[in-house]
C-alpha positions as a Markdown table, in Angstrom:
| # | Residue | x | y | z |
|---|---|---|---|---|
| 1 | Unk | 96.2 | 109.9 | 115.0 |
| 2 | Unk | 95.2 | 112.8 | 113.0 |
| 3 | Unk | 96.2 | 113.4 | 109.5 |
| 4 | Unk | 97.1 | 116.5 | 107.1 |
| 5 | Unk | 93.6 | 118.0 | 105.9 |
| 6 | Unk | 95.9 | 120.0 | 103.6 |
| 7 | Unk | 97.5 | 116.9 | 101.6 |
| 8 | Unk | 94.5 | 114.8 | 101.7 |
| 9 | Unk | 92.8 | 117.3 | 99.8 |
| 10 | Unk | 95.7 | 116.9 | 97.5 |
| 11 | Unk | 95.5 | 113.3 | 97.2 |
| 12 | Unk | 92.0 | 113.6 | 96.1 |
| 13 | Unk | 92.2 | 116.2 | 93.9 |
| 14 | Unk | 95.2 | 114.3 | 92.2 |
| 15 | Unk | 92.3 | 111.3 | 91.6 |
| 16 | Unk | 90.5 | 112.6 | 88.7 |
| 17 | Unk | 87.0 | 112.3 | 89.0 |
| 18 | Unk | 84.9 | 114.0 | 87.4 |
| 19 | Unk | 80.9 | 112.9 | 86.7 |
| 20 | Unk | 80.4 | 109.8 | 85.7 |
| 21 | Unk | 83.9 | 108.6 | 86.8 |
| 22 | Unk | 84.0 | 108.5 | 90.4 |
| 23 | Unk | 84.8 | 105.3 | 91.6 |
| 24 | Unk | 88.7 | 105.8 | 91.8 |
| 25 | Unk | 87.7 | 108.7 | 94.6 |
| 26 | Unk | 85.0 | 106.6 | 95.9 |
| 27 | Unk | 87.5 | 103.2 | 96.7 |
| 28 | Unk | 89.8 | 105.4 | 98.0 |
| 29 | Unk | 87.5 | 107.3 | 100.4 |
| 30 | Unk | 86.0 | 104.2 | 101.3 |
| 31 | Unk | 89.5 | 102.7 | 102.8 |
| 32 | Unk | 90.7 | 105.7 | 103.8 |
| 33 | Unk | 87.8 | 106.2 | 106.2 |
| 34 | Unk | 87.5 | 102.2 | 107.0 |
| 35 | Unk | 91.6 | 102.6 | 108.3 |
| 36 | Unk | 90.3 | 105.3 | 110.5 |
| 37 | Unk | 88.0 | 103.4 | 112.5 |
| 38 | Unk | 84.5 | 104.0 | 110.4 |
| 39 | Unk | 82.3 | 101.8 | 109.4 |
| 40 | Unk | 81.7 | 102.1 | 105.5 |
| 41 | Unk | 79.3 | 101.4 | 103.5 |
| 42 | Unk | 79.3 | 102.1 | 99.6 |
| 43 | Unk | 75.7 | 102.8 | 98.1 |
| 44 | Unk | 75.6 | 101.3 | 93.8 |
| 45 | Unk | 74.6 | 104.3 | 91.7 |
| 46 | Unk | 73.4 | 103.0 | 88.3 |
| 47 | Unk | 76.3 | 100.4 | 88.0 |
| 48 | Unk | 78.4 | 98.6 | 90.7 |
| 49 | Unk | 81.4 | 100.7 | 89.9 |
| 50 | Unk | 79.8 | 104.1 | 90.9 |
| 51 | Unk | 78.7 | 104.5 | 94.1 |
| 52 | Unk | 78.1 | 106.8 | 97.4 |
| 53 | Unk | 80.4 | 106.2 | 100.3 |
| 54 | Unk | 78.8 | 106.5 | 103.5 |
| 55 | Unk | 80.9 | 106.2 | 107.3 |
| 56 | Unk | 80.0 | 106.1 | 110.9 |
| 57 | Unk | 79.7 | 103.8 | 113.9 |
| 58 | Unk | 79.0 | 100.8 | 113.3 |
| 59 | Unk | 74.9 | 100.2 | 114.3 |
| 60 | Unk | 74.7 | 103.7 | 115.3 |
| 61 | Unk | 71.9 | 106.6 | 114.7 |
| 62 | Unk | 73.7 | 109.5 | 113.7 |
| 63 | Unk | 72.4 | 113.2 | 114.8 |
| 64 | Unk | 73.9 | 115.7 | 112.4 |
| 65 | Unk | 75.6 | 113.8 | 108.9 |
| 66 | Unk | 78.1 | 116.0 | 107.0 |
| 67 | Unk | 77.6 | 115.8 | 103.4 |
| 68 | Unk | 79.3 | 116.5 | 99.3 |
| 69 | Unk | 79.8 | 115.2 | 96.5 |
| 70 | Unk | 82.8 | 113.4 | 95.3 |
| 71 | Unk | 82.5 | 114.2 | 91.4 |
| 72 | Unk | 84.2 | 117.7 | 89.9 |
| 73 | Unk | 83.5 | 119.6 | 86.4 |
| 74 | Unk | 85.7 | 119.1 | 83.3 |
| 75 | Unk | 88.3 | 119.4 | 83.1 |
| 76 | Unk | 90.8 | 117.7 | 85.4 |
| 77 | Unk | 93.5 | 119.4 | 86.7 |
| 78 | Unk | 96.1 | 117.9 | 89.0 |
| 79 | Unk | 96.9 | 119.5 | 92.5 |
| 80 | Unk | 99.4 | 122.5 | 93.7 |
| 81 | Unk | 100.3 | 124.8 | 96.7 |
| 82 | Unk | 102.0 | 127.7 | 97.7 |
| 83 | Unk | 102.0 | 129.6 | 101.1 |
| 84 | Unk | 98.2 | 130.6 | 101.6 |
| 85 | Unk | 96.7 | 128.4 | 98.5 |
| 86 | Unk | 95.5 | 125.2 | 97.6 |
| 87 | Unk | 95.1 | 124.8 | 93.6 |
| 88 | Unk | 93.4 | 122.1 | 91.4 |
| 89 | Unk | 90.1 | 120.6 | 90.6 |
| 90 | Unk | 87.9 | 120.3 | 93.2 |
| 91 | Unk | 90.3 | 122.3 | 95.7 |
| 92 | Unk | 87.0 | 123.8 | 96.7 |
| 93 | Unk | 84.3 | 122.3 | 94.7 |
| 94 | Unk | 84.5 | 120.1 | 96.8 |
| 95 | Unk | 86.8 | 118.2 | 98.0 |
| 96 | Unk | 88.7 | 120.5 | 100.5 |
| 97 | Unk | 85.5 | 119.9 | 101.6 |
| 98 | Unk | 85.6 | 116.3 | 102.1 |
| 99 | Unk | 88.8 | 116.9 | 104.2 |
| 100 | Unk | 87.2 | 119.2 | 106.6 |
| 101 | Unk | 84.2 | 117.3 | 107.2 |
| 102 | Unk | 86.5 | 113.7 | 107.8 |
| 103 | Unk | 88.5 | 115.8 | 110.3 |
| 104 | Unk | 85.3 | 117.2 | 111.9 |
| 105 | Unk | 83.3 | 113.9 | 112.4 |
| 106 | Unk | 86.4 | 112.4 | 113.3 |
| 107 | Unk | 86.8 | 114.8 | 116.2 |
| 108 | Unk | 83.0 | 115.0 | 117.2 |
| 109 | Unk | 83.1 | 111.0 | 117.1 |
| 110 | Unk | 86.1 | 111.2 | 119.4 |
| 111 | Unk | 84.0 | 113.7 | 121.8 |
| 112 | Unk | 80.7 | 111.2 | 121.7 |
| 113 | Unk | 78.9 | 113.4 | 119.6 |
| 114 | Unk | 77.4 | 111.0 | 116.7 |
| 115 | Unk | 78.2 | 112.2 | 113.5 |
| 116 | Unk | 77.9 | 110.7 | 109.9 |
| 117 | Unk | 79.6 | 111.2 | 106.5 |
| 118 | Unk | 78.1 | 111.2 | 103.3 |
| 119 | Unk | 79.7 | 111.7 | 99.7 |
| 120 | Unk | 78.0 | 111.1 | 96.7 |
| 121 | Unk | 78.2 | 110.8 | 92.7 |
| 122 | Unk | 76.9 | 112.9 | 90.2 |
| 123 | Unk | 76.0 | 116.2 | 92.2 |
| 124 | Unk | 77.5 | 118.3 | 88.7 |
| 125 | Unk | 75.0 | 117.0 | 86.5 |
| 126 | Unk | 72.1 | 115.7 | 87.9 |
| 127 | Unk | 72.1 | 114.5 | 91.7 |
| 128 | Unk | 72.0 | 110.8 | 90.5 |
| 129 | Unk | 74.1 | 110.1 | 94.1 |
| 130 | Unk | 71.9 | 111.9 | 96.2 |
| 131 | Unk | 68.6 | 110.5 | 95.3 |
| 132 | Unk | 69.8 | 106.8 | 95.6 |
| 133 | Unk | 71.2 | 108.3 | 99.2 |
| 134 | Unk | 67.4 | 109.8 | 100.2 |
| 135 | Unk | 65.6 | 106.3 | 99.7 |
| 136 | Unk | 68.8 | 105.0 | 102.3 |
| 137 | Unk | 68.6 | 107.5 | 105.0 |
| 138 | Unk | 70.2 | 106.5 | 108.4 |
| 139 | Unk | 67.7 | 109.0 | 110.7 |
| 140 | Unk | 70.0 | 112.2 | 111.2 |
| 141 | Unk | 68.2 | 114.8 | 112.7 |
| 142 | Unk | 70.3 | 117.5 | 110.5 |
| 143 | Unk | 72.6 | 117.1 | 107.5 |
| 144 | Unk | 75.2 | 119.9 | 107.0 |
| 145 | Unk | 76.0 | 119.9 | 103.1 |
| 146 | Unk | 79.1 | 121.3 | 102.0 |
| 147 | Unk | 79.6 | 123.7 | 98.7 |
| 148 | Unk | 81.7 | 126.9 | 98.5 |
| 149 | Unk | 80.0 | 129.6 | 100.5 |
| 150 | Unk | 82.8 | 131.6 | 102.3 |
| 151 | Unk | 82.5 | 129.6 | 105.7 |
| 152 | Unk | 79.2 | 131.3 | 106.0 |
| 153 | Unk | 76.1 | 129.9 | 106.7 |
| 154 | Unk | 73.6 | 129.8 | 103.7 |
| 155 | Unk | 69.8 | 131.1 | 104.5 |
| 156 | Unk | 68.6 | 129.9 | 101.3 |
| 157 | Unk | 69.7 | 128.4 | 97.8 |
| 158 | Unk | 68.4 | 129.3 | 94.5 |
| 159 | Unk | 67.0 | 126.9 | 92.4 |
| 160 | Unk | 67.1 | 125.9 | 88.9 |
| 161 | Unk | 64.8 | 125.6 | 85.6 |
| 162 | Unk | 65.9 | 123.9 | 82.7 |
| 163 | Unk | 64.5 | 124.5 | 79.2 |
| 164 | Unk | 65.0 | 123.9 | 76.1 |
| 165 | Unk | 63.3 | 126.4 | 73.6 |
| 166 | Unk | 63.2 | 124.6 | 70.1 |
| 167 | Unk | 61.9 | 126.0 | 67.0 |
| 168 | Unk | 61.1 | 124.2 | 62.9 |
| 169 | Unk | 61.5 | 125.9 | 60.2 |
| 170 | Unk | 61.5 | 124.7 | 56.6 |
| 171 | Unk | 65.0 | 124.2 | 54.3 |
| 172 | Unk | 65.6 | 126.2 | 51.4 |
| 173 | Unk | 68.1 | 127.8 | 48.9 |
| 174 | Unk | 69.2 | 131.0 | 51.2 |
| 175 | Unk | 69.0 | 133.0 | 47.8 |
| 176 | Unk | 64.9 | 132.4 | 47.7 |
| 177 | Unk | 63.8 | 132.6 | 51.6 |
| 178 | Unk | 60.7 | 133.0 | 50.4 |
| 179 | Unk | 60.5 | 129.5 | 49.8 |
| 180 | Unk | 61.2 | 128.4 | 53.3 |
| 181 | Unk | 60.9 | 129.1 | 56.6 |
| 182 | Unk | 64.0 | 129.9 | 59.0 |
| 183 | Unk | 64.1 | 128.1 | 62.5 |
| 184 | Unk | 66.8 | 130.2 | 63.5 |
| 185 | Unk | 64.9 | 133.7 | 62.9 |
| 186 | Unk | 62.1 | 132.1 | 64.7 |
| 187 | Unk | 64.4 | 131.5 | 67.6 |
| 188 | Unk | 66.5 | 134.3 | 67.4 |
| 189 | Unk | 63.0 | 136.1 | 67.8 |
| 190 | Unk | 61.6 | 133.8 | 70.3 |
| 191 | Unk | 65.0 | 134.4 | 72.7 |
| 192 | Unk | 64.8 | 137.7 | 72.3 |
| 193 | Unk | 61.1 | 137.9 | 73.8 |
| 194 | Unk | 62.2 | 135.8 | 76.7 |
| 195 | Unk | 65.1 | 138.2 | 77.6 |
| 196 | Unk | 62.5 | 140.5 | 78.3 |
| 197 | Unk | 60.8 | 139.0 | 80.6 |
| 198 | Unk | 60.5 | 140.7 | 83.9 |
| 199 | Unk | 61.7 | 138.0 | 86.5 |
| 200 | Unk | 61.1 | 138.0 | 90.3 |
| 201 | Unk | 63.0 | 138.8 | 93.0 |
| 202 | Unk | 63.1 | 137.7 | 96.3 |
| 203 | Unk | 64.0 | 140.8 | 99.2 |
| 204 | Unk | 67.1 | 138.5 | 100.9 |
| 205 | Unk | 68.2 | 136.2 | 98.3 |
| 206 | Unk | 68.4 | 138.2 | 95.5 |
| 207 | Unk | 66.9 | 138.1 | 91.6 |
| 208 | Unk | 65.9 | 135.4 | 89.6 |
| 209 | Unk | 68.6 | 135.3 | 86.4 |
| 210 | Unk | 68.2 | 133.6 | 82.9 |
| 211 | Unk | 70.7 | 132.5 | 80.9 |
| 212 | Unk | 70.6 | 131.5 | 77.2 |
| 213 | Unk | 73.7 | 128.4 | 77.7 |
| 214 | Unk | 73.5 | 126.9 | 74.4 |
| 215 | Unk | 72.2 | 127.7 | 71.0 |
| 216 | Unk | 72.4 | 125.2 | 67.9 |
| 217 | Unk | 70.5 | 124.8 | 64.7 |
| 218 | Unk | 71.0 | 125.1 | 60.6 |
| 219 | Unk | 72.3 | 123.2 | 58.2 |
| 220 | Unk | 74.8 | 126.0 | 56.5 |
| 221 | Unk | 75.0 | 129.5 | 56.0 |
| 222 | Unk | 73.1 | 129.2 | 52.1 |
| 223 | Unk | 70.7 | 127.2 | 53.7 |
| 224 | Unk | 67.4 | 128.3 | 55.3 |
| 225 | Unk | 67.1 | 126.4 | 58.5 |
| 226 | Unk | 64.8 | 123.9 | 59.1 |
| 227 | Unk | 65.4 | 123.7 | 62.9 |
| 228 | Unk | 66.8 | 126.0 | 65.8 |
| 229 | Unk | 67.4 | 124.8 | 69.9 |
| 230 | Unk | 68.5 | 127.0 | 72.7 |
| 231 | Unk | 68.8 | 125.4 | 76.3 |
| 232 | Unk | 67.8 | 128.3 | 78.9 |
| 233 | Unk | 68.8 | 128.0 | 83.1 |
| 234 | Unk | 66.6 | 130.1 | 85.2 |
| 235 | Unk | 67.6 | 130.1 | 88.8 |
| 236 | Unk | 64.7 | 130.3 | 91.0 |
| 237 | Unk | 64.4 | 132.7 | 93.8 |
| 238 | Unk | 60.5 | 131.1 | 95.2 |
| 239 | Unk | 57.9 | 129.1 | 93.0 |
| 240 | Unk | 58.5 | 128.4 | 89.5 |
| 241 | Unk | 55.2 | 128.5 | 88.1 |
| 242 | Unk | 54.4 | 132.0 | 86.8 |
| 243 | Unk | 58.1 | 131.6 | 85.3 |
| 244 | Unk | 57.0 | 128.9 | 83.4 |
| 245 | Unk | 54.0 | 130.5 | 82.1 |
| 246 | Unk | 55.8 | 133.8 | 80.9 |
| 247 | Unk | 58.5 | 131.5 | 79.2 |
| 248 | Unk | 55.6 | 129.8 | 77.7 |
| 249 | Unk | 53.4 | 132.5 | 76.7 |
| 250 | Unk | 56.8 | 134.5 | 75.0 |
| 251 | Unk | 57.3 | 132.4 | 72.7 |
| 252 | Unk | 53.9 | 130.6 | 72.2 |
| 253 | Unk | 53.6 | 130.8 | 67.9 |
| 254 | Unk | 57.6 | 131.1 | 67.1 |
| 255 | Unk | 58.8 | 127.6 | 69.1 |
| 256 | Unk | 57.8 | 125.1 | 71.6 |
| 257 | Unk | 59.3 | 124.6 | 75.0 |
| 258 | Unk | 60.4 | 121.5 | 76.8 |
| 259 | Unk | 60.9 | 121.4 | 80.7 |
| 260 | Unk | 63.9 | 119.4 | 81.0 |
| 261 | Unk | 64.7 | 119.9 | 84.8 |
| 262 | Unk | 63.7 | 121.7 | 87.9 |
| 263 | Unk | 65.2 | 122.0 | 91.4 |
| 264 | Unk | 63.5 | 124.0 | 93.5 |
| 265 | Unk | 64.8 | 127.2 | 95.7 |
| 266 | Unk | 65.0 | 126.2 | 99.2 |
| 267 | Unk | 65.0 | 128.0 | 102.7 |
| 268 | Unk | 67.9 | 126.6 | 104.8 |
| 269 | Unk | 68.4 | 126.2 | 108.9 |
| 270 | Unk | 70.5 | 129.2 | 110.0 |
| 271 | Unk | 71.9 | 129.5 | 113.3 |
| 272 | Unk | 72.3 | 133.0 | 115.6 |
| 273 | Unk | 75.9 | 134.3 | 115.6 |
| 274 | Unk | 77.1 | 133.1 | 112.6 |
| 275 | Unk | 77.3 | 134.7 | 109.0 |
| 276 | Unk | 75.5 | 134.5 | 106.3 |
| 277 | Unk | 75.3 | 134.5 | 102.7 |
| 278 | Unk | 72.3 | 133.8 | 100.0 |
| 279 | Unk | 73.5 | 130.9 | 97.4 |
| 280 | Unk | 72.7 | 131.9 | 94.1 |
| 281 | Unk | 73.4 | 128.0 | 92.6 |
| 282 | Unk | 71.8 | 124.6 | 93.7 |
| 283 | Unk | 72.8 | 122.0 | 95.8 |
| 284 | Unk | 71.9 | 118.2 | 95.9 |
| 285 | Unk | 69.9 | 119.5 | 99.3 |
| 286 | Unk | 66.8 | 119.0 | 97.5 |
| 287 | Unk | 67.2 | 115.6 | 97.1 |
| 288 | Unk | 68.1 | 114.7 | 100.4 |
| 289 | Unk | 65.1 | 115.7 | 102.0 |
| 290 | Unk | 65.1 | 112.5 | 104.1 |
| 291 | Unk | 68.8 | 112.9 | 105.6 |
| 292 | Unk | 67.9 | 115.6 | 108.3 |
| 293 | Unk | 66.6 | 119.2 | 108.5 |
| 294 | Unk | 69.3 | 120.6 | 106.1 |
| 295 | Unk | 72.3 | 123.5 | 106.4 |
| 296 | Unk | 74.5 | 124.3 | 103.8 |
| 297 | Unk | 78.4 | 125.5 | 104.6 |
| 298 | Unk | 81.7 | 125.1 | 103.2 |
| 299 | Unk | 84.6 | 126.4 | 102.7 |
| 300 | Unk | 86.2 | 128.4 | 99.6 |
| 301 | Unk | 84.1 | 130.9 | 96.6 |
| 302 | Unk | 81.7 | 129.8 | 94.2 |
| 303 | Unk | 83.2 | 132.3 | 92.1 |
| 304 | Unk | 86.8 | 130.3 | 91.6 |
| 305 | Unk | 84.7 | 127.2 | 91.8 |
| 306 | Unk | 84.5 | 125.4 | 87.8 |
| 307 | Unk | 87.4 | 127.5 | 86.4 |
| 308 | Unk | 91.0 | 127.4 | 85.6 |
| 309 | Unk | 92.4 | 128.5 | 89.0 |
| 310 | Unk | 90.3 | 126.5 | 91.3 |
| 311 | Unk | 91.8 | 127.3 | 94.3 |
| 312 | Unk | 90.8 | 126.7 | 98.8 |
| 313 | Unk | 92.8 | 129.1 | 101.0 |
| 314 | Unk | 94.6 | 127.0 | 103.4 |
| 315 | Unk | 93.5 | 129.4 | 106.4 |
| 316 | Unk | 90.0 | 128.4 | 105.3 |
| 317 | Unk | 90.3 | 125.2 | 104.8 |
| 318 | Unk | 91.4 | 124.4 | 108.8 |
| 319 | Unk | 88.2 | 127.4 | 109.7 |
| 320 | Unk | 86.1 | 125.0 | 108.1 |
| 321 | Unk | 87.1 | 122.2 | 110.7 |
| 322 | Unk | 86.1 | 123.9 | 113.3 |
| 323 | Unk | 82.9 | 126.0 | 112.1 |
| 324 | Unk | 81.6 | 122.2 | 111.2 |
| 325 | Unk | 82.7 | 121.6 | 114.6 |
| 326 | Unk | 80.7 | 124.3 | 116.3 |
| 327 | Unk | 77.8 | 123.9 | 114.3 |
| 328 | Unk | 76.9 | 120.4 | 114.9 |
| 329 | Unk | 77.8 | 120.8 | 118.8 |
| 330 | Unk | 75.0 | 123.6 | 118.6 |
| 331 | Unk | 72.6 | 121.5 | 116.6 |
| 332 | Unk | 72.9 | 118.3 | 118.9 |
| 333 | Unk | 72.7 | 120.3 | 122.2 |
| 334 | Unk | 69.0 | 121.0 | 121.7 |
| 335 | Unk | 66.4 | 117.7 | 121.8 |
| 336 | Unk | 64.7 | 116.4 | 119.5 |
């Protein structure tokens, strides 16, 4: 019996889940897929009551494993529809995508084709989910991940560098500055320096960007600051090195630099005759290095994704079915 993609991307959008509060969408997931004939497993993530939800056949090798994330952005918003649209949290970021994928394996498991599901926790902040999933991998030969690129195929996906720029200063009365030393100058100076730094760019991805995301520091406005932060993304478009080093060396003497988190840019499987598109965010891909030769394709646009009118086109929504559909069928035909 099939079901409504449509309103089961509803229900879950109507279960609030985002990071770090996941387990509502997990449990239902997890019956929802165990009424419909898979065998379910839930992976613990940290605690008992977070966890990944994977489903196949029962003591069966799957080829291709479809694969989100269950967790959304701040903050909730409950599900809507019109005509052509899909609106809430998560409608495409990404649990439309869930939908499409349980109506995909369910039809390739119909036609013998051995396909897997795999949803995790955390993919918004940190891919906690994903590298508790890569030490349990089940053999797939590919894993299709799903995040909002248009129904096109992605060739690559930029990574990211996470820094946080933090400069000392010394406190004093703001009427003598000559008495202390301001953090905040020093920073101000120091970001200004890294704007300026010429970044790479790769011919069919794109540039590497850098974004100053945060900036805190001072005590109040008559008082020199003794200490200044900035936290600064750079998504990666190859190697991260020589970034590192020109972040480093501008602003070596005004503030030190701490690494805080690094996911690299990675090439992707593409397949003849179907589009593409070059993703400029991450992915939990890179942490799920032992779940298959990866592919990344979904339905919906980044650029409504983690805003106010999340939305999934309907008409995309059931594309997605069967562009997961084709894609694994092409995948599997070929041996190992």
């Amino acid at each position: 019996m099939t079901f409504d993609p449509v309103q089961l991307t509803r229900r879950l959008i109507d279960i609030e889940s985002i990071t770090y509060n996941e387990g509502a969408v997990g449990e239902f997931l997890a019956d929802f897929l165990f009424q419909r004939g898979f065998s379910v497993e839930k992976m613990p993530v940290e605690t008992p009551d977070r966890f990944n939800v994977y489903a196949g056949v029962k003591d069966e090798t799957p080829d291709v494993v479809f694969s989100t994330h269950m967790d959304t952005v701040p903050p909730f918003l409950p599900s809507s529809e019109d005509d052509e649209f899909i609106y809430g949290r998560g409608a495409c970021d990404a649990k439309g995508i869930i939908a499409a994928q349980i109506a995909a394996a369910e039809q390739l498991r119909d036609a013998g084709i051995r396909a897997g599901l795999l949803f995790v926790v955390g993919e918004e902040r940190d891919s906690a989910g994903a590298k508790v999933a890569n030490a349990q991998p089940r053999g797939s030969r590919f894993l299709i991940n799903g995040e909002p690129t248009d129904n096109r195929l992605a060739i690559a996906s930029k990574g990211a560098l996470r820094a946080a720029i933090r400069a000392k200063g010394r406190m004093a009365h703001s009427a003598y500055p000559e008495l202390g030393e301001s953090a905040v100058h020093k920073l101000v100076e120091a970001l200004h320096r890294l704007l300026q730094i010429e970044l790479p760019v790769t011919e069919d991805v794109g540039p590497s960007t850098l974004n100053v995301g945060l900036l805190e520091g001072g005590r109040a406005p008559n008082v020199i600051a003794d200490y200044a932060e900035a936290q600064v993304l750079v998504r990666l478009v190859g190697p991260s090195a020589e970034i590192r080093r020109s972040i480093e060396e501008a602003v070596a003497g005004l503030a030190e630099v701490e690494f805080t988190l690094e996911i690299p840019f990675t090439r992707l499987h593409a397949l003849d005759g179907f589009p593409t598109m070059a993703a400029a965010f991450t992915t939990d891909i890179p942490a799920l290095t032992n779940w298959g030769e990866p592919l990344l394709l979904g339905p919906g646009s980044i650029h409504v994704a983690h805003t106010s009118n999340e939305k999934l086109a309907k008409r995309e929504l059931f594309d997605a079915i069967g562009l997961y559909i084709e894609v694994a069928r092409r995948l599997v035909s070929h041996p190992a």
